[in-house]
N, C-alpha and C positions, 0 to 999 in steps of 0.2 A: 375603122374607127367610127364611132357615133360621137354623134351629137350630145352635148350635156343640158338636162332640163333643169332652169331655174325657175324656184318659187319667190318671186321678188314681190315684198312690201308697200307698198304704195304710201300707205299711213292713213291718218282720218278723211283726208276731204284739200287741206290747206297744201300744193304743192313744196310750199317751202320747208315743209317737214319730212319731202323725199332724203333717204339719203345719200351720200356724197356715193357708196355703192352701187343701188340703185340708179341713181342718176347715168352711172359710167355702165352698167349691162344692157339698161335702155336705150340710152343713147346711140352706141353701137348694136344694137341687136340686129338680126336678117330674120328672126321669125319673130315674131308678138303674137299672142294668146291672151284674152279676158273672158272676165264673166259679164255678160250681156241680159240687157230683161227680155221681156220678147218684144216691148215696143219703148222707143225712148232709146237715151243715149248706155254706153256703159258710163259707170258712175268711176270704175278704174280708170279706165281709158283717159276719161277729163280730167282727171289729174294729172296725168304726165304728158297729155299731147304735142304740149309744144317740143317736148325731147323724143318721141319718135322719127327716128330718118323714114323721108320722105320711099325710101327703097325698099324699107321693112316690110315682107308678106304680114298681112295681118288677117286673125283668127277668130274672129270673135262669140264664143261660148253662150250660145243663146240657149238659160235656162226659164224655161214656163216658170212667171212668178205666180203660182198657186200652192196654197198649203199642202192641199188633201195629194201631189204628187213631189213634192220636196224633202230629198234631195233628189233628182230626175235623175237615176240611175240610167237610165237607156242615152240622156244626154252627154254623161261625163264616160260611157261606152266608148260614145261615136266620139268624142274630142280626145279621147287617148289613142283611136285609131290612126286620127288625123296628126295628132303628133306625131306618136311611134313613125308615119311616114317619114317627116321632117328629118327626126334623130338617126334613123336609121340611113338616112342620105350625108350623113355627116354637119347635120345642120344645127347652131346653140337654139335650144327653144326659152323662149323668155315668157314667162307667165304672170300675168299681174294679178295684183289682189289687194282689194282693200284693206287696209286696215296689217295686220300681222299674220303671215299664210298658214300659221297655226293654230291664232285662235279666233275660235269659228271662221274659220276662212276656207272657203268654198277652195283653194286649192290641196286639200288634205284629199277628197276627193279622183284626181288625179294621181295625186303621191300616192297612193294606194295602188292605183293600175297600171304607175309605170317604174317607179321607182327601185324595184327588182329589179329591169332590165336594164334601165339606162343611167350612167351617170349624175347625179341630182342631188343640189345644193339649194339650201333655202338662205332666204335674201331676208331676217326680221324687218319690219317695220312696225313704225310707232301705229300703237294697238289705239282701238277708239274708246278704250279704257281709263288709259293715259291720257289721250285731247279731252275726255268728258272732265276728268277733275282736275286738270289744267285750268279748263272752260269753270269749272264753279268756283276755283279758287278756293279749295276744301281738301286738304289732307284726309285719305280716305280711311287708312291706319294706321297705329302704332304699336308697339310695343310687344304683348304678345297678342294682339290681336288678329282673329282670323277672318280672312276676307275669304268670302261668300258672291259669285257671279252665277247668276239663276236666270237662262231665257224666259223670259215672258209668256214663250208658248207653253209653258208646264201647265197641266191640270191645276183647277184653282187650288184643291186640299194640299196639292203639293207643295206647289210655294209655298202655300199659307206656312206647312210645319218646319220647310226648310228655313224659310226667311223668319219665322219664330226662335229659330237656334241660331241666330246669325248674329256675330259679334258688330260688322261691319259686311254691307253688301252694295252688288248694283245688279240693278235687274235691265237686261238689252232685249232688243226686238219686239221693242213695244210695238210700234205700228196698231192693228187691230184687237190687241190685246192690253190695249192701256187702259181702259175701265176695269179691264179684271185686275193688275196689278195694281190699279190706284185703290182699288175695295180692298183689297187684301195689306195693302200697307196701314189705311186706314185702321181697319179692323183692329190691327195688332197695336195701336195708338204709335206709330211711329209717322204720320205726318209732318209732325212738327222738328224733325232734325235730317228730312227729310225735300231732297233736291231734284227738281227737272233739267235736261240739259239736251236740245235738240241738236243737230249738224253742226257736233263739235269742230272749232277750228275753220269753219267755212263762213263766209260774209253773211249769212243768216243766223248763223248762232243764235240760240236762246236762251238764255239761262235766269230762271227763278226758282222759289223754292215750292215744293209740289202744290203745295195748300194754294197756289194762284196761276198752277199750269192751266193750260186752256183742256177743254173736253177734249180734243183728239191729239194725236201724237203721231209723227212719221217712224217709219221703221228705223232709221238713223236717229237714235232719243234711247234715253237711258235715266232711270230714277237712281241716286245715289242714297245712301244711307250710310255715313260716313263713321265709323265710329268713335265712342263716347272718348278713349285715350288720346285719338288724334288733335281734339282741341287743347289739350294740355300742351 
């Protein structure tokens, strides 16, 4: 018998939005798995560490935070190697991830190179989607409108046309790409119904509307562009 790999949620940042699931896979785990930068803390990890047992082997997924090699495929290699060991000892592997392990989350990754062989269940958690317009207090659509989520790292023409056709959007992973998206919302005159919202759900939270966000942005920050049916 192996092991079963869990992709467990984490949520935004605010532990108290682990959930009561979550809470019971971590608490009891014997293996723990994150994603790690290559310097500094995991930003998963601090979310739930006061529920990891003291006994838990832990793993920690050190990917190079650089553009020009992201996603580190030779990284997410050698960390499915090191599981596969785990599972195939009969041991539950517990994997964290910020935010919801499916979207953009760096645990799809893994599900990709082991999930054929092994057991594996994903654990949702509240997406950073969700904490951002909690965090603005802006309904983001209604009705039949369609919402539009566009990384930041796109080429500018791209956004420009996608975010042109967009009923309702949010554009993430700003970080070093928040001038480009702040030119491109401008451009298209959508400033003005238009929201910044940095480390949703965490004690820095910041939330104004774009037109008086400050020049730079953390990777964790998201422009909202909420649309027009939703304030009806």
């Amino acid at each position: 018998m192996t092991g079963t790999l869990y992709g467990v949620g984490v949520g935004p940042g605010d532990p108290e939005l682990l959930t009561l699931k979550a809470h019971r896979l971590i608490s009891n785990a014997e293996v723990i798995a994150y994603p790690a930068p290559d310097s500094g803390e995991s930003f998963a990890r601090r979310i739930v560490a006061e529920h990891i047992p003291a006994t838990a082997r832990e793993i920690p997924i050190v990917v190079p935070m650089r553009a020009a090699r992201f996603p580190a495929q030779e990284v997410y290699d050698e960390a499915a190697r090191t599981l596969a060991t785990e599972l195939d000892q009969g041991r539950d592997v517990i994997v964290l991830c910020e935010g919801d392990p499916f979207f953009y989350g760096s645990f799809m990754y893994l599900f990709a190179r082991l999930a054929e062989r092994f057991p594996t269940t994903i654990i949702p958690g509240v997406s950073s989607l969700g904490a951002v317009t909690a965090a603005a207090q802006k309904p983001l659509c209604a009705r039949e409108e369609i919402l539009t989520v566009l990384p930041a790292t796109l080429p500018e023409d791209i956004l420009h046309e996608r975010l042109s056709r967009a009923n309702a959007a949010a554009i993430m992973k700003l970080g070093r790409h928040f001038t480009k998206a702040r030119t491109v919302v401008d451009r298209l005159g959508l400033t003005g119904r238009a929201m910044f919202v940095r480390h949703a759900s965490l004690p820095e939270q910041h939330v104004c509307p774009l037109a008086d966000a400050p020049e730079e942005a953390p990777y964790f920050s998201m422009i909202l562009l909420p649309g027009r049916d939703a304030h009806v």
